[in-house]
C-alpha positions in Angstrom: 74.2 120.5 102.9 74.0 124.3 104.4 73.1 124.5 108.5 69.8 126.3 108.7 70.1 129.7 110.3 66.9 131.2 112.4 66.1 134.3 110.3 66.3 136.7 113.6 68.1 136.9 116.6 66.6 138.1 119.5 68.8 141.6 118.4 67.2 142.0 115.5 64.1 141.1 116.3 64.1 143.6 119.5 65.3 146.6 116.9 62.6 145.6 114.5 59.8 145.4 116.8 60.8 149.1 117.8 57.4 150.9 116.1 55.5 148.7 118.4 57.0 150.3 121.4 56.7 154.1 120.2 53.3 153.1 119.3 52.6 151.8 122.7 52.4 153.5 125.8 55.8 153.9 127.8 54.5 153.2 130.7 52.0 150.4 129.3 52.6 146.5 130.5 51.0 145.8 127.6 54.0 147.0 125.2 56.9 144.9 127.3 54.8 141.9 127.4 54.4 142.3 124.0 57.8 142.1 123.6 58.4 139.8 125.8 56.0 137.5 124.0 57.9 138.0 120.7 61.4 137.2 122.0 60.3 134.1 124.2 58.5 132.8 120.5 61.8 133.6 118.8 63.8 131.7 121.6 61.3 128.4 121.3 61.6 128.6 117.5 65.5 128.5 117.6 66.3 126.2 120.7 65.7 122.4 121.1 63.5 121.4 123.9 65.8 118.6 124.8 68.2 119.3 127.7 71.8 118.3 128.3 72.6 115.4 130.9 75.8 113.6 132.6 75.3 110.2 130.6 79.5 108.7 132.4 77.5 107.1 134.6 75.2 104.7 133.1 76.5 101.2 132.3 73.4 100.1 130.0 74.0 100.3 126.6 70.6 101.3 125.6 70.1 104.0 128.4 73.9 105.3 127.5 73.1 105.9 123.7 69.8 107.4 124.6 71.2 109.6 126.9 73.8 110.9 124.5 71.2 111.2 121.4 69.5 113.1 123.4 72.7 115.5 124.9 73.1 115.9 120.9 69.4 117.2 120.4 69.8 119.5 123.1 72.7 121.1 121.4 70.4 122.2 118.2 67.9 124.5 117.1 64.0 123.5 116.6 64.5 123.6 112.7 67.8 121.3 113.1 66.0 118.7 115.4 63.5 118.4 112.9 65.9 117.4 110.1 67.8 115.3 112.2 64.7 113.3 113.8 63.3 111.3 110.9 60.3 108.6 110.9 61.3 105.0 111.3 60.6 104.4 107.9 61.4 101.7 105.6 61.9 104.3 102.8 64.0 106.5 105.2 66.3 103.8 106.2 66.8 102.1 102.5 67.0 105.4 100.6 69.3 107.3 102.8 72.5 106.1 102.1 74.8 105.7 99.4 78.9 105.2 98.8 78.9 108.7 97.1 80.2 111.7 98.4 78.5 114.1 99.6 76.9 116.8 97.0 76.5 113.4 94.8 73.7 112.2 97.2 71.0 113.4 99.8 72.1 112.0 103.1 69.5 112.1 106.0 70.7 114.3 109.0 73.2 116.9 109.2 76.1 116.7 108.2 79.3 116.9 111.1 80.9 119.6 109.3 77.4 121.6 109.2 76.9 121.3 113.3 78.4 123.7 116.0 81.4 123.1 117.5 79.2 122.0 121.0 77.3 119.7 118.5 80.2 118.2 117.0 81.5 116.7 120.4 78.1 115.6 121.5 77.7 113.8 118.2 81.2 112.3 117.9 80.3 111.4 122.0 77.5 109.3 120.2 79.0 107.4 117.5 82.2 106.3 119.9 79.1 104.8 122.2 78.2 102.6 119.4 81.2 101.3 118.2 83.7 98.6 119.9 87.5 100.1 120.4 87.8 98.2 117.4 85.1 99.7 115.4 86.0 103.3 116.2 90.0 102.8 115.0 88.3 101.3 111.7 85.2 104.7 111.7 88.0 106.6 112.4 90.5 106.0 110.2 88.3 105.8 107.1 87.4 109.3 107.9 90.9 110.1 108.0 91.1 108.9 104.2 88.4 111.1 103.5 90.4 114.0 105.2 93.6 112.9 102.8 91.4 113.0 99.5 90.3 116.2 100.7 93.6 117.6 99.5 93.3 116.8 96.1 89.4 117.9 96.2 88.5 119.9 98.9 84.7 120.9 97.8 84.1 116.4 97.9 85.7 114.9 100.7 86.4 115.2 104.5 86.2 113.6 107.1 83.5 115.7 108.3 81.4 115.4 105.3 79.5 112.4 106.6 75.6 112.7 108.3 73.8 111.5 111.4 70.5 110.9 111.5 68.2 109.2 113.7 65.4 107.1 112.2 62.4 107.4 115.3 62.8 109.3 118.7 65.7 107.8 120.8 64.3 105.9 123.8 65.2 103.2 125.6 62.2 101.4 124.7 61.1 102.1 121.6 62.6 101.0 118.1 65.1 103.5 117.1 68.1 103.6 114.9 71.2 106.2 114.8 72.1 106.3 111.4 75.7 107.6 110.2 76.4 107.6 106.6 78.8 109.2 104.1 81.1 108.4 101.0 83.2 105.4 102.2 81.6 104.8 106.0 78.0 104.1 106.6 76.3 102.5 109.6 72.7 101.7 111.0 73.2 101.3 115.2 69.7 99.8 116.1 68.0 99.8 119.4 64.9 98.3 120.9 64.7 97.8 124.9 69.0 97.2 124.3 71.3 97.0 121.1 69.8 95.3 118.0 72.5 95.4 115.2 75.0 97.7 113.7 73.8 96.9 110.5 74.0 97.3 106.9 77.8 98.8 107.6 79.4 100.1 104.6 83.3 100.3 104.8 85.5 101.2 101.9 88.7 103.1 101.5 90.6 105.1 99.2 93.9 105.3 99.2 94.3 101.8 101.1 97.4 103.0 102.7 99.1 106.4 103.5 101.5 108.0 105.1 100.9 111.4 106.6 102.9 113.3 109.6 104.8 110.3 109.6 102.4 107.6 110.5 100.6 105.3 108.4 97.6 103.7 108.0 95.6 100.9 106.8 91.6 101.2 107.7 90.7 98.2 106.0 94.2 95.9 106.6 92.3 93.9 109.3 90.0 92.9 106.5 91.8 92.2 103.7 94.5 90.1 105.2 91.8 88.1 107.8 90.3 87.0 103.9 93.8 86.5 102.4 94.6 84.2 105.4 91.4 82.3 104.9 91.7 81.6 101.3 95.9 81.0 101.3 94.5 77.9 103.9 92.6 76.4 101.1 94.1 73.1 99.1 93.0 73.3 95.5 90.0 71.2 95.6 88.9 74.0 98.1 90.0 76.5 95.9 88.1 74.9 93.0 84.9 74.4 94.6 85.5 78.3 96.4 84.9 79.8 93.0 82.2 81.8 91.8 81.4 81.7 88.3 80.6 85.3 87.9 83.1 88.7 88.0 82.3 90.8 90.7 83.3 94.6 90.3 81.2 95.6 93.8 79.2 94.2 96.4 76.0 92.8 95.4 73.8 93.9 98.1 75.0 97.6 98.4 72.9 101.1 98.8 69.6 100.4 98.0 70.2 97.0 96.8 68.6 95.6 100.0 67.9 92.3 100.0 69.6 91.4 96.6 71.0 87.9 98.0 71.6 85.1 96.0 68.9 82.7 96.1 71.1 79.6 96.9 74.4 79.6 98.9 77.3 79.0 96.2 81.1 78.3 97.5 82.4 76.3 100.0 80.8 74.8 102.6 82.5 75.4 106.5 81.8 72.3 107.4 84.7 71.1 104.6 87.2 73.1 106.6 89.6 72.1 109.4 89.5 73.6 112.7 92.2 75.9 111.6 90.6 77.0 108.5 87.3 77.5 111.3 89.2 79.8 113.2 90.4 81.8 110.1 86.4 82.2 108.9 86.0 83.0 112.6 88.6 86.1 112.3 87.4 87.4 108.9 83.9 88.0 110.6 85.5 89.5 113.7 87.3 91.9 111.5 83.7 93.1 110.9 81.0 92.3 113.6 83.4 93.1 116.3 83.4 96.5 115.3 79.8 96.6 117.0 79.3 97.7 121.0 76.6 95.2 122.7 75.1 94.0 119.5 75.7 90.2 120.2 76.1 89.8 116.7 79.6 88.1 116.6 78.3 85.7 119.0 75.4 84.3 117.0 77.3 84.2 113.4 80.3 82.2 115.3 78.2 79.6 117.0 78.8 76.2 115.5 75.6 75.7 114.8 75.8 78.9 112.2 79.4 78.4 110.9 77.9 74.6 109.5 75.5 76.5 108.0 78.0 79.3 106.7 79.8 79.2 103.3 83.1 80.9 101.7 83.7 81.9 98.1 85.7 84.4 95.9 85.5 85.5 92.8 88.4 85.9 90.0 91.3 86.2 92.3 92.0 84.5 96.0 94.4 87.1 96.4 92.4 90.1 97.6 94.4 92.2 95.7 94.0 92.1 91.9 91.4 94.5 90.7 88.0 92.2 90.9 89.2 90.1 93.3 85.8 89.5 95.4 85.5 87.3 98.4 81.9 86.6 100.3 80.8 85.0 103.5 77.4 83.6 103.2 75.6 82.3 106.9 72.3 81.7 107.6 72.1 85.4 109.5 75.8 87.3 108.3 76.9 88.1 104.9 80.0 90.2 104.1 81.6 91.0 100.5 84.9 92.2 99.9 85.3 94.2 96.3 88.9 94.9 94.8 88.3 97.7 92.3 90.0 100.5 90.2 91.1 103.5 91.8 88.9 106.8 91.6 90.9 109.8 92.5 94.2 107.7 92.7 95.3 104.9 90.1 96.0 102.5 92.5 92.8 100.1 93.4 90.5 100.5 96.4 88.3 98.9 98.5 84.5 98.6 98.4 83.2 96.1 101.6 80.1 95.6 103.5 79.0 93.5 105.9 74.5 92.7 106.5 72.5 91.3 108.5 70.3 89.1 106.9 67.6 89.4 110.0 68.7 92.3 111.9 69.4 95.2 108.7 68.0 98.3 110.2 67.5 96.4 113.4 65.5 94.1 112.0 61.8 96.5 111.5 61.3 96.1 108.2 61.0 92.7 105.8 63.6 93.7 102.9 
C-alpha cells in the first residue's frame, strides 16, 4: 500500500493559477481572492479537520484512546482520514484481516510504514494505549520478528508493514473499534462508553527465537511454556481424555473463519483438575487476555463460575513442540488455540495462536 499524495501543493498550484492573475486586473480584489479561494480549497483538501490535543492527562480509558485516535487523524490529509475511517461493518471487521503479509492481502488502514514520521508516533502513542505492559512486549516483539525476516525478504516483512484502521468514528460513546492487523499480529481494541474487548487477537511468530545485537527473544515463550506447564500436570487418564481425535495444522477459527467453533466442547473438563492444575489453566489465559488494557476480560474467563464451565484439550502432541502439536482452551466466553507448524522462510517450525471472544469478537456488534 502507496501513501496518497495531494496532486498540488499550494506552490504549484499558485504558479499554475498564474494566467488568472495576468488575466485579472493588478489592482483587482477580485484576482487575490480568487486566489485566495483556490489555495484555502487546496489546504481543506489536503489537511484533516481533526486537531491535536494533550491526552497525559486523562485517566479514563475510553476518553484516553479517543483522545489519541483522534491526535492520529489530526496528523493526516483529508484523502488519508478517509481510508483510515471505515464504517463499523460486519464485512469491514471480518474481511480485513488475514496472517498474510502484506502485498498477499488488502489490509484496512494505512499501513505504519506508509504514514509520516509525526503520524507514526501518534499511532504507535495509540496502540501502547490499548495494550497491558504485557501486551505491548508481546505487539512489540512480534514486530521485531517481522523486522528479522525482513532481512531475508525485504519487499514482505517489517515491522512496519502492519495497518491501523478504525472501524466507526472514535468517541467515547459510540461503538468504535481500532483495528491493527498484519502478517503475524492482528488485534480488534473495542470501545463503547469504556473498553469492550481486545478481540479476535492473532499472534504468531516466525523464527520463535533469535538472537540479534546480542539479545534474544522469545514473543510467544509466555505461551508455549504456560500450555506445556498445563499439559506436563496431567496423569494419563487426563492425558487420555485431553485428546482430540483430529490433527490440527492451524487454528480453527482464524481470518475469516469467524465463528467456526465446534459445536460441542471436546477435552477435558476443569472441573477434573486440581487446584494446581486450576492455576496452570489460569496462567495459559493470562499469557493472552492480559495482554488487554481495561478490557475486564481476564477477570470474567477466570471466575469459577467460567473455569467449571471451561475445558482443555490438545491435539497429536502435549508437547507444544512437535510440528502439529495443537492445544485449545474452550470456556463458555474464551477460546484460544495454539498451532505448531512447519517453518515458512526458515526450516525450523513456527507458531500460529489466537485467542476470541466468543461474545465480545469485534466488541461484540455483530452476531458471527
Amino acid at each position: 500500500m502507496f501513501k496518497l499524495k495531494p496532486l498540488f501543493t499550494k506552490t504549484s498550484l499558485l504558479i499554475n493559477t498564474s494566467l488568472l492573475v495576468l488575466m485579472t486586473s493588478c489592482g483587482s480584489s477580485d484576482s487575490n481572492n480568487t486566489i485566495d479561494d483556490l489555495v484555502d480549497s487546496e489546504t481543506e483538501e489536503t489537511e484533516s479537520a481533526y486537531t491535536y490535543a494533550d491526552c497525559s492527562e486523562l485517566t479514563v480509558q475510553v476518553e484516553l484512546m479517543t483522545c489519541l485516535a483522534e491526535n492520529l487523524l489530526s496528523t493526516l490529509t483529508t484523502t488519508q482520514v478517509d481510508t483510515m475511517l471505515n464504517d463499523l461493518t460486519e464485512t469491514n471487521a471480518t474481511e480485513s484481516w488475514s496472517n498474510l503479509p502484506v502485498g498477499s492481502f488488502n489490509y484496512n488502514g494505512i499501513l505504519i510504514d506508509d504514514l509520516s514520521d509525526e503520524a507514526q508516533e501518534a499511532a504507535e502513542a495509540l496502540l501502547d494505549a490499548a495494550l497491558s505492559d504485557q501486551g505491548n512486549q508481546t505487539m512489540e516483539e512480534i514486530r521485531l520478528a517481522d523486522e528479522y525476516l525482513s532481512t531475508f525478504d525485504g519487499n514482505v516483512y517489517g515491522e512496519d508493514n502492519y495497518a491501523v484502521a478504525f472501524l466507526g468514528t472514535p468517541s467515547t460513546d459510540e461503538p468504535w473499534i481500532v483495528e491493527f492487523a498484519g502478517h503475524h499480529y492482528t488485534f480488534f481494541a473495542s470501545y463503547n462508553a469504556e473498553p469492550v474487548s481486545l478481540t479476535p487477537n492473532f499472534v504468531a511468530v516466525e523464527p520463535v527465537t533469535w538472537t540479534d545485537g546480542g539479545e534474544t527473544y522469545s514473543p510467544m515463550a509466555q505461551h508455549q511454556e504456560a500450555l506445556v506447564a498445563l499439559f506436563d500436570s496431567l496423569d494419563s487418564g487426563q492425558l487420555a481424555t485431553a485428546l482430540l481425535p483430529d490433527v490440527y495444522d492451524d487454528v480453527l477459527v482464524g481470518p475469516q473463519d469467524d465463528g467456526n467453533y465446534p459445536e460441542e466442547q471436546e477435552g477435558l473438563s476443569v472441573t477434573e483438575l486440581s487446584d494446581a492444575q486450576r492455576e496452570l489453566v489460569i496462567a495459559v489465559i493470562e499469557a493472552y487476555a492480559g495482554d488487554a488494557n481495561g478490557t475486564g476480560q481476564f477477570a470474567n474467563y477466570t471466575s469459577d463460575e467460567q473455569l467449571d464451565l471451561t475445558y482443555i484439550a490438545y491435539g497429536s502432541y502435549p508437547d507444544i513442540t512437535t510440528q502439529d502439536s495443537y492445544a485449545r482452551i474452550d470456556g463458555p466466553n474464551i477460546w484460544i488455540e495454539f498451532t505448531v507448524q512447519g517453518g515458512v522462510v526458515f526450516s525450523d517450525n513456527h507458531y500460529h495462536s489466537i485467542w476470541r471472544d466468543k461474545e465480545l469478537d469485534y466488541g461484540g456488534n455483530f452476531d458471527l
